[in-house]
C-alpha positions in Angstrom: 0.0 0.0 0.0 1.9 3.6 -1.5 1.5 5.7 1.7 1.5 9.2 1.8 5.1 11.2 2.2 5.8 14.5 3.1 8.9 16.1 1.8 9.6 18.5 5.1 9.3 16.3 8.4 9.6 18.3 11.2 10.8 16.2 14.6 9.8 17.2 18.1 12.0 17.2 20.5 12.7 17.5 24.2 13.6 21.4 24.9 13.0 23.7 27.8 11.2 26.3 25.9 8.5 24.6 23.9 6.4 21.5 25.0 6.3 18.5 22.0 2.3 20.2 21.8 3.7 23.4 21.3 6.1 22.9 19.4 3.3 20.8 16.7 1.2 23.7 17.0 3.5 26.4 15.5 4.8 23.6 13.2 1.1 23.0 11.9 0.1 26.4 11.7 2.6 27.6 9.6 1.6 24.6 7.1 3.3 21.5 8.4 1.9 18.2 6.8 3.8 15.6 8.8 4.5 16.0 12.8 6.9 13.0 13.9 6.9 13.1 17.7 10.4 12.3 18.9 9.8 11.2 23.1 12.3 8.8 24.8 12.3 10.3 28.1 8.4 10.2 29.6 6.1 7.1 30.1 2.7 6.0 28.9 0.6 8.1 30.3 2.5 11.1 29.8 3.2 9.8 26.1 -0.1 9.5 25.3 -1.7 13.0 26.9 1.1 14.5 24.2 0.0 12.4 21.7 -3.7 12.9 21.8 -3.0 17.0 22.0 -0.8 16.4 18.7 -2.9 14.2 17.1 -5.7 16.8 17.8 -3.9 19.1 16.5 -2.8 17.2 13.2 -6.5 16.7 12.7 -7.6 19.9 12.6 -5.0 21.0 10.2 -4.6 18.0 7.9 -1.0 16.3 9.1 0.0 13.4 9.5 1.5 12.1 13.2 4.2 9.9 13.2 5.5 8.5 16.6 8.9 7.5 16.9 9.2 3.6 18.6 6.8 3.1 21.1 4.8 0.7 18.2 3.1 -0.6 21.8 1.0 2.6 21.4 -0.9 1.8 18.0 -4.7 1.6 18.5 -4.2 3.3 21.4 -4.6 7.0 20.0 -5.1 8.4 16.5 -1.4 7.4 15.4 -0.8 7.3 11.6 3.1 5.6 11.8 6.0 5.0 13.4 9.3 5.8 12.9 12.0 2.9 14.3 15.4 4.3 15.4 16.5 0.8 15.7 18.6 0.1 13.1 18.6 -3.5 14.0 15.0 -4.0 13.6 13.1 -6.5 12.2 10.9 -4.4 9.7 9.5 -7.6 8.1 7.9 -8.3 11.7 6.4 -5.1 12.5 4.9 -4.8 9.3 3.2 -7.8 10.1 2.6 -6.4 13.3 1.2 -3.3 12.4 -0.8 -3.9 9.1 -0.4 -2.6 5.8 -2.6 0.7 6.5 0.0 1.8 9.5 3.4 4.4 7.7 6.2 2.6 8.5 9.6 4.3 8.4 13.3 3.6 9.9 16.4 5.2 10.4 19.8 4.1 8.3 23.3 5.1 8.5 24.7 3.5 5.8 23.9 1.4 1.9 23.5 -1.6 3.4 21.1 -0.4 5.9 18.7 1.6 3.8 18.9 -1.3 1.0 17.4 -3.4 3.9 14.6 -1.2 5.3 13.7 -0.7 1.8 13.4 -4.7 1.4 11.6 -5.2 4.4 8.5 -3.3 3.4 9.2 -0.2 4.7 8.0 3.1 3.6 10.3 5.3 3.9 13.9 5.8 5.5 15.9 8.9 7.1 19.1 8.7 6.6 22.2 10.0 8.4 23.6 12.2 10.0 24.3 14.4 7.4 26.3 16.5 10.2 27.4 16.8 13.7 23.8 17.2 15.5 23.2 17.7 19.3 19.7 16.1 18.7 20.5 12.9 18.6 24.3 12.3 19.4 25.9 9.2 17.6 29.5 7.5 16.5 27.8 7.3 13.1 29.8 8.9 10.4 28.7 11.7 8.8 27.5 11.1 5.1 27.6 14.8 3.7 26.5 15.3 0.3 28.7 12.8 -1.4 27.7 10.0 1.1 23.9 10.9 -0.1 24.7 10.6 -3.3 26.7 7.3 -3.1 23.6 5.6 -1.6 20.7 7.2 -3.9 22.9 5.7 -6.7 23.4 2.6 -5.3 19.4 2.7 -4.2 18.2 3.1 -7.2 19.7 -0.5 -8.6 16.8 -2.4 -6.6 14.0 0.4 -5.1 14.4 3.7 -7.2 11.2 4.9 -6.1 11.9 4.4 -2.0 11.5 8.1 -0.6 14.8 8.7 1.3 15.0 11.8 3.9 17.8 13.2 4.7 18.4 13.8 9.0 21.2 14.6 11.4 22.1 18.2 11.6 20.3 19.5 8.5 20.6 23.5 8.7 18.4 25.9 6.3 21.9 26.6 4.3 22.6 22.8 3.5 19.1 22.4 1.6 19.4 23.4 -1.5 22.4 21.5 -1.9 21.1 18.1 -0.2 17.6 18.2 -2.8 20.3 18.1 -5.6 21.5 15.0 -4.9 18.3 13.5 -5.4 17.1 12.8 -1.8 13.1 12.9 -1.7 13.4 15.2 1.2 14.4 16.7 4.5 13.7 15.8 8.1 14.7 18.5 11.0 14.4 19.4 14.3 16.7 21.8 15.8 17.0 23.8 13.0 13.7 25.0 13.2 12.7 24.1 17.2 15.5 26.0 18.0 15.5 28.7 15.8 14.8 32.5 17.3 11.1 32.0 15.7 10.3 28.8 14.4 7.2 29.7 12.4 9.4 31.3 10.3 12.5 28.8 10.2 9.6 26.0 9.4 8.5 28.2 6.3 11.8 28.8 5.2 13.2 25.3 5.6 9.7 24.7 3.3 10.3 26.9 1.0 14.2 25.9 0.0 12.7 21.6 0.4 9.8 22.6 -1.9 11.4 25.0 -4.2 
């Protein structure tokens, strides 16, 4: 089943400014389509009060909610995917899991790793880091514009039409040069959670993925 991907994800994150609602709010109000709500540090309860606020908000203004892990949590709220950080799972068995209607994506820091979330019946992958990020700190190496390129080659031997993000310290001046190397699109966090006003780094960041 072809799902639905947005070329701008934005990411939620854990910051002392902006709760994961409010940070969806300002997200979908300046025209986000796709909300991916990035908690590792609460627990049920708490994950689901922020869910049903975002998913709330997501209905009213027409984007999609994505949770990342936490795949215990589907039925429970009005969740259209997950996103698995895992980059040892079994995709095959969470499809399987989660039915053909539920978006499925995963995270990959290399060919070999995208190649197999593609195979497992994914829907889509990030890919990464691109840079040094403080988001989600890793040993991974970074992949820069020549490491995208390498793999989106090399990807489209077996699944050209597999929508690949790019993620991991993605600022507003690397965009234009990332969509050139023929990624589908851009997922972000910081760049735009962070930013002075964030309506107007989400916009931007649009603008430059879109343009």
């Amino acid at each position: 089943m072809k799902k639905f991907i947005e070329k701008l994800q934005f990411i939620t994150h854990d910051i002392d400014h902006l709760s994961h609602p409010e940070q969806a709010r300002i997200a979908c109000e300046a025209g986000a389509k796709w909300i991916q709500y990035r908690c590792l540090t609460k627990l049920d309860e708490e994950l689901l009060n922020d869910i049903n606020e975002i998913a709330g908000l997501c209905d009213d203004w027409g984007a999609t909610l994505i949770v990342t892990d936490h795949v215990h949590l589907n039925g429970l709220a009005d969740i259209q995917g997950f996103h698995i950080e895992d980059m040892d799972a079994d995709f095959r068995r969470l499809r399987e899991e989660l039915g053909d209607a539920v978006t499925l994506g995963g995270s990959a820091s290399s060919i070999e790793g995208l190649i197999r979330i593609a195979d497992e019946g994914a829907d889509y992958a990030g890919l990464g880091p691109f840079a040094d990020t403080t988001t989600k700190p890793n040993n991974f190496p970074l992949l820069g514009l020549q490491g995208y390129r390498k793999a989106l080659h090399k990807l489209q031997e077996t699944h050209p039409d597999f929508p690949v993000l790019a993620v991991g310290g993605v600022s507003l001046e690397d965009v234009d040069e990332l969509m050139q190397t023929g990624i589908f699109g851009i997922a972000a966090s910081a760049a735009i959670n962070q930013a002075e006003d964030m309506r107007s780094a989400y916009l931007d960041f649009y603008s430059r993925v879109m343009n």
